[in-house]
N, C-alpha and C positions, 0 to 999 in steps of 0.2 A: 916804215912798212911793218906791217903783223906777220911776227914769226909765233909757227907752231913749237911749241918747248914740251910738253909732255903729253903723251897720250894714255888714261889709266882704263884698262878694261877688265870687268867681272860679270862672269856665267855666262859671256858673250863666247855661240859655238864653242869653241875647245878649249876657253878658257873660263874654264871652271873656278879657280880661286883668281883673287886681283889681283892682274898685274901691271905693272905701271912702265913704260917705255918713253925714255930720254928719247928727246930731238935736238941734236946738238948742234954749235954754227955747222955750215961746213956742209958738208956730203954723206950721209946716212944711208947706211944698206943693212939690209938684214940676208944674214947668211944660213942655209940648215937644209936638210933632207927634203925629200917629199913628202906631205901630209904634217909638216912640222909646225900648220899654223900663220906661214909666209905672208898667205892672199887672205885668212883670218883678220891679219889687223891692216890690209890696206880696206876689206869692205867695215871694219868697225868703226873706220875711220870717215867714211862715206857715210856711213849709218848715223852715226853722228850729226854730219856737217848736213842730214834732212833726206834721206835717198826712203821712198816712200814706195818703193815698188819692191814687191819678195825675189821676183826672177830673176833682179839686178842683186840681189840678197844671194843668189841661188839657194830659194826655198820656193814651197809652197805656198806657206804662210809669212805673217811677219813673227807667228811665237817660233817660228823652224829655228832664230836665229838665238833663241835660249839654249843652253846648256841642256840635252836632253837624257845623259848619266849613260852610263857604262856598265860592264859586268863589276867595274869596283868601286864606284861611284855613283851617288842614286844622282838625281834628276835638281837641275834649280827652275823654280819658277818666277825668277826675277834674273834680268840683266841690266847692265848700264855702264856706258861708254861714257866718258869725261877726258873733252879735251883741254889743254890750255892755251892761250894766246899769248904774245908777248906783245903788249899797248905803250910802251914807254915814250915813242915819239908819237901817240895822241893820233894817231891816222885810222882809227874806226870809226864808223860814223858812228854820227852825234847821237841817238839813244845811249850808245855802249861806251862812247869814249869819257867815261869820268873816271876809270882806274887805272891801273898802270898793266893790269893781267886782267883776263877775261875768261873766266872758267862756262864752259858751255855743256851743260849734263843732259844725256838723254835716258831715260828710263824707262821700262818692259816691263809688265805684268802679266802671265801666261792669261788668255784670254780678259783681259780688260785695257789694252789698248796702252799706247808708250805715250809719254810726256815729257816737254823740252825744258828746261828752266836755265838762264842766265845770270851766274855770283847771283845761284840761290834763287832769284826769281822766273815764277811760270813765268812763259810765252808762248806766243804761237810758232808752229811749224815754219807758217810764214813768214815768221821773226828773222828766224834764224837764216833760213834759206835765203833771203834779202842781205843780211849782213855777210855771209860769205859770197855773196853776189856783186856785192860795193866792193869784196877785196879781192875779185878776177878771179873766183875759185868757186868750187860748193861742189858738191853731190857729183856731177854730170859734167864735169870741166873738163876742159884740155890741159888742166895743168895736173889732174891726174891721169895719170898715162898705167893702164891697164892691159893685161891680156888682149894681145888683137886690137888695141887701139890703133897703132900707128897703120897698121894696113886700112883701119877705117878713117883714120882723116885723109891718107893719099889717094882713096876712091870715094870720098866725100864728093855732096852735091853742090849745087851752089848756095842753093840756102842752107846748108850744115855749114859749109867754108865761111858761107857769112857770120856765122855764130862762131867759128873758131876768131876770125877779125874781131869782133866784139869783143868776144872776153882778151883778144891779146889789150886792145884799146881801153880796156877797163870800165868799159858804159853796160855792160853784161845788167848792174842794176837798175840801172836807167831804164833797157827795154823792158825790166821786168815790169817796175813799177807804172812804166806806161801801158803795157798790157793790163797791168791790175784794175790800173786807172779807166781804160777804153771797159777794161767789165763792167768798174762801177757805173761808167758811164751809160752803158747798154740797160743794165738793171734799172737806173734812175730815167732811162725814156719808158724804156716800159711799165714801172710807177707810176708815170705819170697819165699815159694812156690808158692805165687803169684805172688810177686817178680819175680821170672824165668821166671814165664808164661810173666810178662809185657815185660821184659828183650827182647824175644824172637819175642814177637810183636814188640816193637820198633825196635830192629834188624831189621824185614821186613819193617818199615816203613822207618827205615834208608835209607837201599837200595831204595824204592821208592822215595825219597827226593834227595836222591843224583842222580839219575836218572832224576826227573824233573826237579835239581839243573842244570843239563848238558845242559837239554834241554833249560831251559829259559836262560843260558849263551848265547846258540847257538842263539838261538831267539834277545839276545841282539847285540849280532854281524851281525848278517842279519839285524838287524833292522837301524844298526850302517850304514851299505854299501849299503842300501837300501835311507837313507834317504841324504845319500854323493851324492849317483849315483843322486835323483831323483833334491837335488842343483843345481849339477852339469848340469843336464837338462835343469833344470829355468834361470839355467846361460845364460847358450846356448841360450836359446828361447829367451831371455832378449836382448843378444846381438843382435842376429838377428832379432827381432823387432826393435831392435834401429838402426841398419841399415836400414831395409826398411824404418823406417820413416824418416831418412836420404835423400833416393835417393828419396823419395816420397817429401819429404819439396822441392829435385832440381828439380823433372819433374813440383811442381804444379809452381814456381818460371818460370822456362820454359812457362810453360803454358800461365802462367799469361801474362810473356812479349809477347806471340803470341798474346794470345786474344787483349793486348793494343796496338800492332802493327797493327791487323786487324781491329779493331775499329778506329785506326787512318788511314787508308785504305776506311775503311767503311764512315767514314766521308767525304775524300776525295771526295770520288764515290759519296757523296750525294751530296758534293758541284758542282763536274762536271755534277753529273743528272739536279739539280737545272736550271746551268747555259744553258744547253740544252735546256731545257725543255723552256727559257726564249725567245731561238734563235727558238727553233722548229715552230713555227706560222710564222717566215715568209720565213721560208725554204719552209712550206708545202704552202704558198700563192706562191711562187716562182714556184714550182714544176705543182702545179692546173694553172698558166699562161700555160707551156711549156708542160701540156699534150695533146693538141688538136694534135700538130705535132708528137709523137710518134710514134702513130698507124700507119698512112700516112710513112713514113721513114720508118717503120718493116716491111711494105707490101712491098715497092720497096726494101728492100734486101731480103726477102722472096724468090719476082720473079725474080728480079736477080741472084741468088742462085737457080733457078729451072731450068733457064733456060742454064747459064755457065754449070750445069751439063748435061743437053740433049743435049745442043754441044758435048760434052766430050763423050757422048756414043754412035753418031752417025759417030764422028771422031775414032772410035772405029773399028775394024776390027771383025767382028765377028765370033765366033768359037762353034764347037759343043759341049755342053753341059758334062762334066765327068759324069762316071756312078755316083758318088757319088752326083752330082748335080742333076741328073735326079731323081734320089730317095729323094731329100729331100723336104720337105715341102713348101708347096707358103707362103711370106713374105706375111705378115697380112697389109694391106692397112693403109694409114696412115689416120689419121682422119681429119673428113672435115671442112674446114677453115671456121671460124665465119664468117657471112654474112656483108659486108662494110655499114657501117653508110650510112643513106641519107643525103642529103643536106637538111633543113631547109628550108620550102615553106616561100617564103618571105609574111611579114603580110600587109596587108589591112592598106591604110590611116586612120589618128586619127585626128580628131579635135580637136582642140585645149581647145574646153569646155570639151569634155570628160576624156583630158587626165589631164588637172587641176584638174578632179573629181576624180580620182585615188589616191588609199594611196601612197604615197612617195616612200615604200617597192615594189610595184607591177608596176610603172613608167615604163616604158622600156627605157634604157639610152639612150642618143642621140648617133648617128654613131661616133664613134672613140673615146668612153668613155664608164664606166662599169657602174654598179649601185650606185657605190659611187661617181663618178663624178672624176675618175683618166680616165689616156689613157690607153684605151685598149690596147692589142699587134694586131701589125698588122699579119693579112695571109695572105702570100703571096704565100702557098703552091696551088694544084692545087686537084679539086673534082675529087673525083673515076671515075666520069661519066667523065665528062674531060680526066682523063688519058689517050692515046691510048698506048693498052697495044696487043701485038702479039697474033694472035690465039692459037697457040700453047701452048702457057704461058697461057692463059686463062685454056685451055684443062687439061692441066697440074695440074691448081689449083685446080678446080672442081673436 
């Protein structure tokens, strides 16, 4: 059977620094005043063994049960209870029974909550509360006897007395873990009835997945013959850009040899301009000799040609007019001949001091020479007024 052998407590309510309390064989009483701490170590002891309610703490809270300091002593923010066990004849259950002592720590952080640990290792609350449940004790037993207990077990109900029978019978852990068991039980139907329900949503989401699954296949395949065709295009476009820049490399190649065949053309023509242009002064001196006889020569074929034709219409027989002649309109008059050059009044004798006095430029050449002192051309054609030309031919002209 597991005997309690030590109980060590620090910062818990009024004990402020650790102190460690022997439990010896035998009958154990603690003797002292009031306010001396007595009912301090029967709840640290509770506190320990998993008592999770403050009111059974008589606190408020669960940090009430810290050390909260004095007018001579400031405040602790940690406590912790540590029991021991005596395991020697091997009667704890089977998690804990591999040592011969079984140290059970509980530990307090002012607002972050206590933690259980077992020779050093965490566990849960539930841990614990089960093992002192297997050994006919814990927190909330009949085998601790409190203020006012015994008046509540002799007005106990029948299911409290029922619970007093159990834990004397020692199965106190048995109903726990069958309680435990009936929750996980309760939890695992309703799992599963949720279960169905998800079951039933995934099903429809199935169907929608496999549905989209189809659609973005389809979508990969249009995208597949989409992106071939539009290659395919660039191909095409590729190619036939590279054609036209083909026959565009041979027209500008063309081109080129026109423009350098015309520029060699062009050249030409500048060199034949040039050379013109070299000979033209004394074509146009040649031409200003030979225009004085022009005019003179165009008038005798003029009248010539006035005249051969009013032979021709007198050697003419003539006839009466066609109606289509008599209704047409009178030939509009030919225009009238520029009036003939005069002959040049011959000038007035120059003496010889006057004509020395003349600039060079304004000289009048001597007879049968120009102003430069070449030979003039001789005329030997004859003046208007000289001419003896036919009445007629005159009439005619006029």
């Amino acid at each position: 059977m597991v005997h309690f052998t030590k109980l060590r407590i620090a910062g818990f309510k009024s004990f402020v620094d650790a102190t460690e309390f022997e439990i010896q064989k035998g009958l154990t009483g603690i003797v002292g005043p009031n306010g001396c701490g007595k009912s301090n170590l029967l709840e640290g002891l509770r506190w320990c063994m998993g008592e999770s309610s403050a009111r059974q703490m008589r606190g408020g809270g669960m940090d009430d049960v810290i050390f909260n300091g004095t007018s001579e002593r400031p405040a602790r923010n940690v406590a912790e209870v540590i029991l021991h066990l005596d395991n020697r004849d091997r009667s704890a259950p089977s998690a804990f029974n591999d040592l011969e002592e079984i140290e059970i720590c509980r530990r307090i952080e002012r607002e972050s909550g206590s933690a259980f640990s077992v020779n050093g290792k965490d566990v849960r609350a539930r841990d614990v509360q089960l093992l002192f449940a297997d050994l006919s004790s814990g927190a909330r037993s009949t085998a601790v006897v409190s203020q006012g207990r015994i008046g509540a077990i002799i007005q106990a109900k029948p299911p409290e007395r029922r619970l007093l029978l159990e834990e004397a019978a020692g199965i106190t852990g048995l109903h726990s873990r069958r309680h435990e068991a009936e929750l996980k039980l309760r939890a695992a139907e309703q799992n599963l009835a949720r279960l169905d329900d998800v079951i039933v949503a995934l099903q429809n989401q199935l169907q929608g997945l496999k549905r989209q699954a189809r659609q973005a296949s389809r979508y990969r395949n249009l995208s597949d013959h989409i992106r071939r065709a539009e290659a395919l295009a660039y191909h095409m476009r590729w190619q036939h850009a590279t054609l036209e820049r083909v026959a565009a490399s041979v027209r500008l190649a063309e081109v080129e040899a026109e423009i350098h065949a015309l520029t060699v053309e062009a050249a030409q023509a500048a060199t034949a301009l040039a050379e013109a242009g070299a000979v033209l002064p004394g074509l146009r001196q040649a031409e200003a000799a030979a225009a004085p006889e022009k005019p003179r020569q165009s008038l005798l074929q003029r009248l010539a040609s006035v005249g051969l034709g009013r032979r021709e219409e007198e050697a003419q027989p003539r006839q009466a007019p066609a109606p289509a002649q008599r209704m047409a309109p009178p030939m509009p008059k030919a225009p009238p001949m520029p009036p003939l050059p005069r002959p040049q009044e011959p000038r007035a004798a120059e003496s010889v001091s006057e004509y020395a006095k003349r600039p060079v430029a304004q000289r009048p050449a001597p007879q049968g020479l120009d102003q430069h002192g070449r030979q003039a051309p001789v005329n030997n054609s004859l003046d208007d007024d000289q001419l003896e030309i036919p009445a007629f031919l005159r009439r005619q002209a006029n």
